[in-house]
C-alpha positions as CSV (number, residue, x, y, z in Angstrom):
1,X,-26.4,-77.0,-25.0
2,X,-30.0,-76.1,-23.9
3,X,-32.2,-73.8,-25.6
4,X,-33.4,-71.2,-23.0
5,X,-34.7,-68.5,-25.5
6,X,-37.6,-70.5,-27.1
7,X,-40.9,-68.3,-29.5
8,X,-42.6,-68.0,-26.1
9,X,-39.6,-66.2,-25.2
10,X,-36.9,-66.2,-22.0
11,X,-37.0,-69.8,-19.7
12,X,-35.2,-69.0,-17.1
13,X,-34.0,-71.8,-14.5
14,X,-35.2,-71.2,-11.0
15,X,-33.0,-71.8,-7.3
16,X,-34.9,-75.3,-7.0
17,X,-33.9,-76.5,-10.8
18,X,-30.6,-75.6,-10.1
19,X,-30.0,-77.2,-6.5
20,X,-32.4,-80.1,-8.1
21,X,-29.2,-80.4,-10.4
22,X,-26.7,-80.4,-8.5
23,X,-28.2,-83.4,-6.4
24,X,-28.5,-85.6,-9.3
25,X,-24.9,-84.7,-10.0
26,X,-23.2,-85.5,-6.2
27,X,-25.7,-89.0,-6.6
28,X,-23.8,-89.5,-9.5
29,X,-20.9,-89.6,-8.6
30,X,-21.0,-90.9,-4.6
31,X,-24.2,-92.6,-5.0
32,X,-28.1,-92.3,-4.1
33,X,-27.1,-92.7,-0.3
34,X,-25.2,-89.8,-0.1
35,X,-26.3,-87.3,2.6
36,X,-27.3,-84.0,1.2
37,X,-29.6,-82.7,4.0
38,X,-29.3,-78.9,3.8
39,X,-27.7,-78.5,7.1
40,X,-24.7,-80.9,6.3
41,X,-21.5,-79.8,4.6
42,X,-22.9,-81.2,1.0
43,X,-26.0,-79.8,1.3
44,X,-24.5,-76.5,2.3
45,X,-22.0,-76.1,-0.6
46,X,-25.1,-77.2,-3.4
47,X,-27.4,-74.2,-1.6
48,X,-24.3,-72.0,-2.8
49,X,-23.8,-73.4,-6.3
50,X,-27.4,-73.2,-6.7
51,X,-27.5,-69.6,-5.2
52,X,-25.0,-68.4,-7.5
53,X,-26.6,-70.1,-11.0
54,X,-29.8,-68.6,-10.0
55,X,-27.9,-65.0,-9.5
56,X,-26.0,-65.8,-13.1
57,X,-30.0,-67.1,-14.5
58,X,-31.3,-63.5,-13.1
59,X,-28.7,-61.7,-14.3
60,X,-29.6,-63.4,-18.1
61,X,-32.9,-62.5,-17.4
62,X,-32.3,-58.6,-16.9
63,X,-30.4,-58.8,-20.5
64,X,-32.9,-60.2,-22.4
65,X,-35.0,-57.3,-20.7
66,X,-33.5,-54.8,-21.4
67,X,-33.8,-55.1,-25.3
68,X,-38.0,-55.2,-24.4
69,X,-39.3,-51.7,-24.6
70,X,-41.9,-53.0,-22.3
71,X,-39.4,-54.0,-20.1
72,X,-36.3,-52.2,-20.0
73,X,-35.8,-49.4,-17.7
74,X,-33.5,-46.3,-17.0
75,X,-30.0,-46.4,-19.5
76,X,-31.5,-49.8,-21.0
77,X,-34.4,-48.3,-22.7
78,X,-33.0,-45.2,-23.6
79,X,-30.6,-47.3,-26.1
80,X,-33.9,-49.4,-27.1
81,X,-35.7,-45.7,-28.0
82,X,-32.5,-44.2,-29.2
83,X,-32.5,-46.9,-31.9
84,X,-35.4,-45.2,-33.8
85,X,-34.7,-41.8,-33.0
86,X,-36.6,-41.2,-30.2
87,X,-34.6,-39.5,-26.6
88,X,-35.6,-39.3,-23.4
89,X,-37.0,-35.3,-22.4
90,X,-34.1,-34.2,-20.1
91,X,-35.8,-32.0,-17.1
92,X,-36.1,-28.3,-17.8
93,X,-36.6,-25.1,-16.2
94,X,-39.7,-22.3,-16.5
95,X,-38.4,-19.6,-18.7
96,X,-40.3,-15.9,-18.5
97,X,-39.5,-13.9,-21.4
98,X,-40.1,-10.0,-21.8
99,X,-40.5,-9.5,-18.3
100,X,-41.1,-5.5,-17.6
101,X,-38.8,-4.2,-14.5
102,X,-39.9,-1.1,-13.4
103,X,-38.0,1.6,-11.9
104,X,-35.9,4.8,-11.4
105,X,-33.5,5.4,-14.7
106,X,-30.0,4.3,-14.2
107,X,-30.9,1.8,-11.9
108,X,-28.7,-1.5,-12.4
109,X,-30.4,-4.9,-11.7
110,X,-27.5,-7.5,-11.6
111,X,-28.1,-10.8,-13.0
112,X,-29.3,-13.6,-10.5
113,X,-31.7,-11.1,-8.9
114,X,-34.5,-13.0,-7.8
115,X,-38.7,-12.6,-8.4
116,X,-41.4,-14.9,-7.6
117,X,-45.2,-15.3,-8.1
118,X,-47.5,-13.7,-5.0
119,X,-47.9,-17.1,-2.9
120,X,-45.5,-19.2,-4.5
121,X,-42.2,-19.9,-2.9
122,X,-40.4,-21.5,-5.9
123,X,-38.3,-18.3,-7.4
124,X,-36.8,-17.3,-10.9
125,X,-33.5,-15.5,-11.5
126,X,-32.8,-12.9,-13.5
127,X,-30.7,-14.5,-16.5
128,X,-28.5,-11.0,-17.6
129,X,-28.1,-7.7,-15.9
130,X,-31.0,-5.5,-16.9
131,X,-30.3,-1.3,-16.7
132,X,-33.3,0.8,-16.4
133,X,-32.4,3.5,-19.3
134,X,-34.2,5.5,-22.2
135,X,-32.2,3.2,-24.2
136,X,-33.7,0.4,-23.0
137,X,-37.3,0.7,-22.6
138,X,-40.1,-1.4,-23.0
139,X,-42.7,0.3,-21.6
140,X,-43.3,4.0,-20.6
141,X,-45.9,6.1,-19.6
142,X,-45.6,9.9,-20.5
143,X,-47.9,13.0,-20.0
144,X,-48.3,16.1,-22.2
145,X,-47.9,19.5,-19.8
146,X,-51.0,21.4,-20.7
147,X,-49.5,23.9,-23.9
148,X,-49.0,27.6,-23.4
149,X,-50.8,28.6,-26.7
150,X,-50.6,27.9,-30.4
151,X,-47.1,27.3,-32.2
152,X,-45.4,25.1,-29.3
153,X,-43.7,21.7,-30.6
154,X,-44.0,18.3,-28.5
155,X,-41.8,16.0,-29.5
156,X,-41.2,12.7,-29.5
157,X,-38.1,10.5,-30.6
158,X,-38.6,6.7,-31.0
159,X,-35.8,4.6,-32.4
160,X,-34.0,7.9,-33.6
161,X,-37.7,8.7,-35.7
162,X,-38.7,12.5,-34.6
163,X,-42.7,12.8,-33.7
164,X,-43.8,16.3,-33.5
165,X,-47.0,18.2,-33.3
166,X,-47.1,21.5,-32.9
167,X,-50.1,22.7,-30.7
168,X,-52.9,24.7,-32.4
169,X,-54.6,27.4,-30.1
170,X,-57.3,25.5,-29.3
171,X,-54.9,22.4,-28.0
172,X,-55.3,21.4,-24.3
173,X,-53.0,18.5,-23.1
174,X,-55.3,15.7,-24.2
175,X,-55.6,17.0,-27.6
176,X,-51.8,16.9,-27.8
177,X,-51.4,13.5,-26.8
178,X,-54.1,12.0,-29.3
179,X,-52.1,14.0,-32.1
180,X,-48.8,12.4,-30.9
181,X,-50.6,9.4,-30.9
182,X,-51.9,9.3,-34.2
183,X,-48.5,10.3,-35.6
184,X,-46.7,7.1,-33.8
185,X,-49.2,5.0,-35.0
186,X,-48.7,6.3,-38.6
187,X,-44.7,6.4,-38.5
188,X,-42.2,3.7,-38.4
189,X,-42.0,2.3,-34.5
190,X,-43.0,-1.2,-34.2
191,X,-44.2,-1.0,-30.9
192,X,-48.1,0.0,-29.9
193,X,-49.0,3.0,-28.3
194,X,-52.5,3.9,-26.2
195,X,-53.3,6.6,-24.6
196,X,-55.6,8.2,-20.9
197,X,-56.2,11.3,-21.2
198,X,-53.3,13.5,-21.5
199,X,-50.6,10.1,-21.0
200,X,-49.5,7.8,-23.8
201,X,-48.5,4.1,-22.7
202,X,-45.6,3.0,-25.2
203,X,-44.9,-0.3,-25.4
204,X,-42.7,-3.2,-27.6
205,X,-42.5,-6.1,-24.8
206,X,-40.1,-8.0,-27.1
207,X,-37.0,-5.7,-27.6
208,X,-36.1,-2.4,-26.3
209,X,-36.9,0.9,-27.5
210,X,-34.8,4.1,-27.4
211,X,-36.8,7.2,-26.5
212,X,-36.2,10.9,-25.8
213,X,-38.7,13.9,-25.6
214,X,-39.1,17.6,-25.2
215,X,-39.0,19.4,-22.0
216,X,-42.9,20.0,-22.3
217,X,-43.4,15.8,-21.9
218,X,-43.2,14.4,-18.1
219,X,-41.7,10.7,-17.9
220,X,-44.4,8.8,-15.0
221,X,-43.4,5.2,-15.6
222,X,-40.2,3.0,-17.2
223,X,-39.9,-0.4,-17.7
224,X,-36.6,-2.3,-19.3
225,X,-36.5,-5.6,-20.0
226,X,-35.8,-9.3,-18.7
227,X,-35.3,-12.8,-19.5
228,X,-36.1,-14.7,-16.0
229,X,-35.6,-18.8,-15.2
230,X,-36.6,-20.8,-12.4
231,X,-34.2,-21.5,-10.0
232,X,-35.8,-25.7,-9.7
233,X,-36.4,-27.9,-12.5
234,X,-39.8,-29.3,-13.5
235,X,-43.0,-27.7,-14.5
236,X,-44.2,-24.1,-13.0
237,X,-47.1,-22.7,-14.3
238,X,-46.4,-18.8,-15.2
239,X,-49.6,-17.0,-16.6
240,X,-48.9,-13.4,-17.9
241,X,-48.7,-10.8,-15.1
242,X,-48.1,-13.0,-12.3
243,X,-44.4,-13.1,-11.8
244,X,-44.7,-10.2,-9.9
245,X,-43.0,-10.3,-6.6
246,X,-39.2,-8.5,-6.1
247,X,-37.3,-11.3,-3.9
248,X,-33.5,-9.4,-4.1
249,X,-34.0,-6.0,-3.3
250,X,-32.3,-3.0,-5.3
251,X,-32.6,0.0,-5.0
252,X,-34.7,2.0,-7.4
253,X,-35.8,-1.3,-8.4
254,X,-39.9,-1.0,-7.9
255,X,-42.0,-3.7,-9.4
256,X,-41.7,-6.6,-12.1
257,X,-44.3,-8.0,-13.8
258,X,-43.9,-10.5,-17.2
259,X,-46.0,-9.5,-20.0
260,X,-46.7,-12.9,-21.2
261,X,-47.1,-16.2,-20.2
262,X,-43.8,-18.4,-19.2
263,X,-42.4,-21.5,-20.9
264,X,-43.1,-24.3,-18.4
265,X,-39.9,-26.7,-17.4
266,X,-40.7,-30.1,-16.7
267,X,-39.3,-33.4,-14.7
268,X,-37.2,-35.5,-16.6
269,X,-39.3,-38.2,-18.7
270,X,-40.0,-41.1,-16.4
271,X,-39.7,-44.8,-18.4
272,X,-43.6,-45.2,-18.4
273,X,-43.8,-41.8,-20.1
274,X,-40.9,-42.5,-22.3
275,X,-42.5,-46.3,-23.6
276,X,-45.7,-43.9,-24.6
277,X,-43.9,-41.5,-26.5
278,X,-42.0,-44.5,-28.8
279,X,-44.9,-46.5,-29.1
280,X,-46.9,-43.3,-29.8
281,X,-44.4,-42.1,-32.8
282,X,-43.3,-45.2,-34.3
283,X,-44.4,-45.2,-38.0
284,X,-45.7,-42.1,-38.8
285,X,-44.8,-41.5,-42.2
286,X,-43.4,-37.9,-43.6
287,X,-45.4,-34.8,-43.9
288,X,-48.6,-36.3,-41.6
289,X,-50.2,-35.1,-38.4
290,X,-48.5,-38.0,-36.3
291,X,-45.2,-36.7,-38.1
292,X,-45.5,-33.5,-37.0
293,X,-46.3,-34.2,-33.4
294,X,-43.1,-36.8,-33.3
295,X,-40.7,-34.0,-34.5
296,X,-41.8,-31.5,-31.8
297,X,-41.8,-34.7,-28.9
298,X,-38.7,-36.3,-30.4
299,X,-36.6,-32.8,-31.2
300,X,-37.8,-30.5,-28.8
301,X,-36.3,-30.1,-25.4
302,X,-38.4,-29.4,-22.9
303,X,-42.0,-30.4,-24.3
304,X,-44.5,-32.2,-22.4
305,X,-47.6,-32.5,-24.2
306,X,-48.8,-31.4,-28.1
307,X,-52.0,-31.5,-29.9
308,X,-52.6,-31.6,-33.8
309,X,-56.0,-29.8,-35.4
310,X,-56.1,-29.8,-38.9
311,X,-58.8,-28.4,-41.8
312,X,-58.8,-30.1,-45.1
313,X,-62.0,-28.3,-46.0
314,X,-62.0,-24.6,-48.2
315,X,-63.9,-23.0,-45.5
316,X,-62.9,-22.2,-41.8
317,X,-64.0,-24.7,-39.8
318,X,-65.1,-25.0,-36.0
319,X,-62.1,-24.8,-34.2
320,X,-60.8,-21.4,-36.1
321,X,-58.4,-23.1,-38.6
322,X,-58.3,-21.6,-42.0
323,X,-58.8,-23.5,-45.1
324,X,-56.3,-26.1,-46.0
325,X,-54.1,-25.3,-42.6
326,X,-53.0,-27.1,-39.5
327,X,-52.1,-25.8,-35.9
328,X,-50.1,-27.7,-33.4
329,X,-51.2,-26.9,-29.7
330,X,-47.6,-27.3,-27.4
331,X,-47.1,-27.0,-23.7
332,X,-43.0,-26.1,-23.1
333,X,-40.5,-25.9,-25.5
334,X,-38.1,-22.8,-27.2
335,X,-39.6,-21.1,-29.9
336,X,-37.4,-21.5,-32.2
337,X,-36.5,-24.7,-31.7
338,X,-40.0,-25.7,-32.4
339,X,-39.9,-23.4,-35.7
340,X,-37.5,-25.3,-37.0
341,X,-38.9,-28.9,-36.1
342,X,-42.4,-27.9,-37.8
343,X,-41.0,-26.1,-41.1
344,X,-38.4,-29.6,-41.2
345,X,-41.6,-31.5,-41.4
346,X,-44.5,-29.3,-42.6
347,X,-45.9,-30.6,-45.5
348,X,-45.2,-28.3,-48.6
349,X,-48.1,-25.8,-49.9
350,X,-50.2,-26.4,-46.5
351,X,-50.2,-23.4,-44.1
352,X,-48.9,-23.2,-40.3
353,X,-51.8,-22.0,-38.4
354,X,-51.4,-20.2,-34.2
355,X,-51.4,-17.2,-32.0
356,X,-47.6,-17.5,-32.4
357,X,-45.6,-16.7,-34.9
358,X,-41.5,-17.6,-35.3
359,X,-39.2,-16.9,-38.4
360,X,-36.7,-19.8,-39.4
361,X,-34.3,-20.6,-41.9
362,X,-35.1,-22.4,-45.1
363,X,-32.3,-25.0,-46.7
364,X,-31.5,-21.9,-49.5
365,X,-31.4,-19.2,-46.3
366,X,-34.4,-17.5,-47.0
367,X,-36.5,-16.6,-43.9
368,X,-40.4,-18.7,-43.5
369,X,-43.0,-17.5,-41.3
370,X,-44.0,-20.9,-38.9
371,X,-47.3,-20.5,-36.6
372,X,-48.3,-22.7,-33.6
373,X,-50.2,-22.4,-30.2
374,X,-49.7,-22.5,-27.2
375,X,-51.7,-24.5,-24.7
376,X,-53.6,-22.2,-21.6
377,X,-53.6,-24.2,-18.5
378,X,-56.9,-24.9,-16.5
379,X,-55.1,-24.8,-13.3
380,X,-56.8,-28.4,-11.5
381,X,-57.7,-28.0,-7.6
382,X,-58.0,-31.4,-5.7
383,X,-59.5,-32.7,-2.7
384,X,-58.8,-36.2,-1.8
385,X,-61.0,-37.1,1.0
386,X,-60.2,-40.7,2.2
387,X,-60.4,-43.6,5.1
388,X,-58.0,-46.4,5.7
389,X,-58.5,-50.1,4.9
390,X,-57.4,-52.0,8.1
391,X,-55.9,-55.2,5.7
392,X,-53.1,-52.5,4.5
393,X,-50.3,-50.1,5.9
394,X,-50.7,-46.8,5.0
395,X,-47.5,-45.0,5.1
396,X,-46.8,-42.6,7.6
397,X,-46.3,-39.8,3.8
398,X,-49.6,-41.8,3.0
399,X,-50.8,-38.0,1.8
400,X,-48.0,-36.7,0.6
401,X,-47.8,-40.0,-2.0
402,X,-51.1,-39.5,-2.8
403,X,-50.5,-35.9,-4.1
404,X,-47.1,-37.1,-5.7
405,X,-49.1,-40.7,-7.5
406,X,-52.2,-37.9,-8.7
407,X,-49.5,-35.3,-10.1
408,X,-47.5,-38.2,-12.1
409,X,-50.5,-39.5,-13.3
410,X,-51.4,-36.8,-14.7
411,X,-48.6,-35.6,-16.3
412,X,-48.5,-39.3,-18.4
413,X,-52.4,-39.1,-18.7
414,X,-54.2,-35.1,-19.2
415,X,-52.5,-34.3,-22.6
416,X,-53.3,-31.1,-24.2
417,X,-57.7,-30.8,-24.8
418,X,-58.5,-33.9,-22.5
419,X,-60.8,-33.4,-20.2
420,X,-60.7,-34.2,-16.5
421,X,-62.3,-37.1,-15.8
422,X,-63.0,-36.8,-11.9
423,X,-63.2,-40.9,-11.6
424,X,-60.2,-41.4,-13.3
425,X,-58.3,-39.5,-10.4
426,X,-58.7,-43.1,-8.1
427,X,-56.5,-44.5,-10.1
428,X,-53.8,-42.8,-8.9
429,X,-55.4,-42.2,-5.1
430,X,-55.3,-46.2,-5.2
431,X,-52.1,-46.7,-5.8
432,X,-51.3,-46.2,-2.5
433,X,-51.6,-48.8,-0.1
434,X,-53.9,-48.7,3.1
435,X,-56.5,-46.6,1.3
436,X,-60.1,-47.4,1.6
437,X,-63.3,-45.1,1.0
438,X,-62.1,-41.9,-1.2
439,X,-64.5,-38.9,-1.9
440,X,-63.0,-36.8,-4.8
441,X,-64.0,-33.4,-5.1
442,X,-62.3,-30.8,-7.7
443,X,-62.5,-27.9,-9.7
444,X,-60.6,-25.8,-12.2
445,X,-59.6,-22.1,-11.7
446,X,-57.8,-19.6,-14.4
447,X,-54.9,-18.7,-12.5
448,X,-52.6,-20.8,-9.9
449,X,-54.0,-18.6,-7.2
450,X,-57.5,-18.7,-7.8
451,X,-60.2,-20.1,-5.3
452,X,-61.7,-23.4,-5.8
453,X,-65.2,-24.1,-5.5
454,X,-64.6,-28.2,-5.1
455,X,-67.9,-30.4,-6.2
456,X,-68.1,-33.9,-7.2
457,X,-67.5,-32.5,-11.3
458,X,-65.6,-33.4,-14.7
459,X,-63.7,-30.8,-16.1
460,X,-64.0,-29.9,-19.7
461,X,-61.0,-28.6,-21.3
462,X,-61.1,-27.0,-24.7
463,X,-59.5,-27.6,-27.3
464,X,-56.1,-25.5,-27.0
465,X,-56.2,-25.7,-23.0
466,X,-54.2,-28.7,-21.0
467,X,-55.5,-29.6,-17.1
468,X,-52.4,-28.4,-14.9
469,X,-51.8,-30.3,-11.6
470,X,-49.6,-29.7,-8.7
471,X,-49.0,-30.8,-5.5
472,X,-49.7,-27.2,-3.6
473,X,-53.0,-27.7,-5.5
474,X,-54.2,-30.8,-4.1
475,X,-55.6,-31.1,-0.4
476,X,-55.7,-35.1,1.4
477,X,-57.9,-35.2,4.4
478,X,-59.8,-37.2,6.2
479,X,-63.8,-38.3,5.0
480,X,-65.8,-36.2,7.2
């Protein structure tokens, strides 16, 4: 038996070795004379023996493949990764949490009812039915009437907690309203409360709050609250206050707006991006940086890029970060699902450090405070400006694959605090056959809407920001 799997690894038998063989074999046995032209009966049945070992030999071939990470694709390398822990991101949807739906009380907004972003035609569905109720505010604006003298109470009732001022005579409306104010502020609702003039603005975007008041206290504005997905998988940018735009109309249903920015979704992990990841979180110890950022890529659904800062020095340093604390920077991913993954791996007596905050479960049941960032997108504008090279085809979706090849590129390439490199976008652009001269021009706005001002620029991105591409972002024309 032959040795086919040497150190220099798989030597696989080509069509010729194997029709070479089976010559020598019909030779041997009826002689050197024998006709084996390829056109005559012998000839013809060797081409199909030969075919079929060389289909057998390829087949060998894709085995002993499929156990190379560099190699293997689709179901092949998921079992390779799998082996040390490490899954393939499923695709996920944009979540928008706390979104404020304003409107008449007692109006009913049935789950599935649609909203969208001004000039965006992808749309997110409202996850539960939402009433509009006193019981179920999250915002409201209310005005003081102007008081009729000394010795009349304004009340206010907040989570069943009474607020009452009683005016004094020299009260107007505005004086009232700071008083009820200051008492909200000093009392027991966990909310925030501001005020214009004679109208407060009460607020808790995360949960609803119950409210009632006195006859002498106008209700201008309610909001309740809403959980809202995308109706597509893959990544939507969502900043806060742009998911603003009713789709399903209902009645006494007015506006929606969310108060905070959305979870991006994202594609499902493509191999390339998938060999990265492994390679990228192979040996990283316990308790490290690179541990840290395996957890959340490894046991986090949904993530697509995080960043690790860390200060080992007794004095703030540059970047904000407290003494003897580190701060992950993530783009997508649940909450608490990344609580969990960082206080798993934290090391012990070092601090969490981020804008947000999530409460998990020890191992003895006792509740830990865990802090991370999240990443703000610099939303990338492109325009690809290009000729053709007469030696190549360029496809008749010659554009549309160039947006698609600059968008998947970045996605494996512009992790979180990486600058945009504008050069680095030919790579990509090339990729494409039957392209010749290319003339990049880009720019970076702070919302999905914003208006470009393309120039022949880099892009720098800070340290908790992440470059966000998308094909509605990206123009292909012609060179002028």
């Amino acid at each position: 038996m032959g040795t086919f799997v040497t150190s220099d690894g798989f030597i696989k038998k080509s069509y010729e070795d194997h029709k070479a063989y089976y010559e020598g074999i019909f030779q041997e046995i009826f002689g050197e004379s024998i006709d084996l032209d390829p056109t005559g009966p012998i000839g013809q049945m060797i081409a199909q023996f030969a075919i079929r070992d060389a289909n057998l030999w390829d087949g060998a071939e894709e085995i002993y493949n499929s156990r190379n990470p560099n190699n293997a694709t689709g179901i092949s390398l998921d079992n390779i990764c799998a082996e040390t822990g490490v899954i393939r991101q499923a695709e996920g949807k944009t979540f928008v949490s706390n979104v404020y739906l304003y409107g008449d009380l007692a109006t009913t907004i049935p789950a599935a009812s649609l909203a969208r972003q001004t000039g965006n035609d992808v749309n997110f569905e409202l996850l539960d039915e939402v009433v509009i109720s006193l019981n179920t505010a999250r915002l409201v604006d209310i005005t003081c009437d102007t008081p009729g003298g000394a010795g009349e109470d304004f009340t206010i009732v907040l989570d069943a907690v009474t607020y009452t001022h009683t005016s004094l005579v020299t009260d107007d409306e505005n004086d009232v309203a700071e008083a009820l104010k200051v008492l909200i502020e000093a009392g027991a609702f966990t909310g925030t409360v501001s005020r214009t003039d004679a109208t407060l603005t009460i607020l808790r975007p995360s949960s609803d709050f119950t409210i009632t008041y006195s006859v002498n206290i106008n209700l201008d504005l309610i909001a309740a609250g809403g959980d809202f997905e995308c109706v597509v998988t893959g990544p939507n940018a969502v900043p806060a206050e742009t998911l603003d735009t009713i789709v399903t109309p209902v009645t006494g249903w007015d506006s929606v707006s969310n108060s905070a920015t959305g979870i991006s979704g994202r594609l499902t992990e493509t191999d390339s991006e998938l060999r990265i990841r492994r390679s990228a979180t192979q040996l990283t110890g316990n308790a490290t940086e690179e541990a840290l950022r395996a957890a959340i890529l490894n046991n986090v659904d949904g993530v697509s890029s995080v960043a690790i800062l860390s200060n080992r020095t007794d004095v703030t340093d540059g970047d904000g970060l407290p003494p003897h604390s580190f701060e992950l920077v993530i783009v997508g991913g649940d909450d608490s699902d990344i609580g969990n993954s960082i206080w798993e791996t934290q090391p012990a007596g070092i601090a969490s450090y981020g804008l947000e905050s999530v409460v998990v479960k020890d191992s003895q049941g006792n509740d830990q405070t865990v802090n991370f960032s999240r990443s703000t997108a610099k939303y990338i504008w492109v325009k690809v400006q290009r000729d053709f090279y007469d030696e190549e085809v360029y496809p008749d979706d010659g554009d549309n694959q160039i947006k698609e090849a600059i968008v998947e590129w970045a996605l494996e390439n512009q992790t979180v605090s990486k600058d945009v490199i504008r050069q680095r976008l030919n790579i990509p652009v090339y990729s494409v056959p039957g392209v010749g001269n290319v003339v990049l021009l880009i720019d970076a706005t702070a919302t999905p809407l914003g208006t470009p001002s393309y120039a022949e620029q880099d892009i720098d991105i800070a340290i908790r920001e992440y470059a966000a591409f998308d094909i509605a972002r990206i123009i292909v024309e012609a060179i002028p």
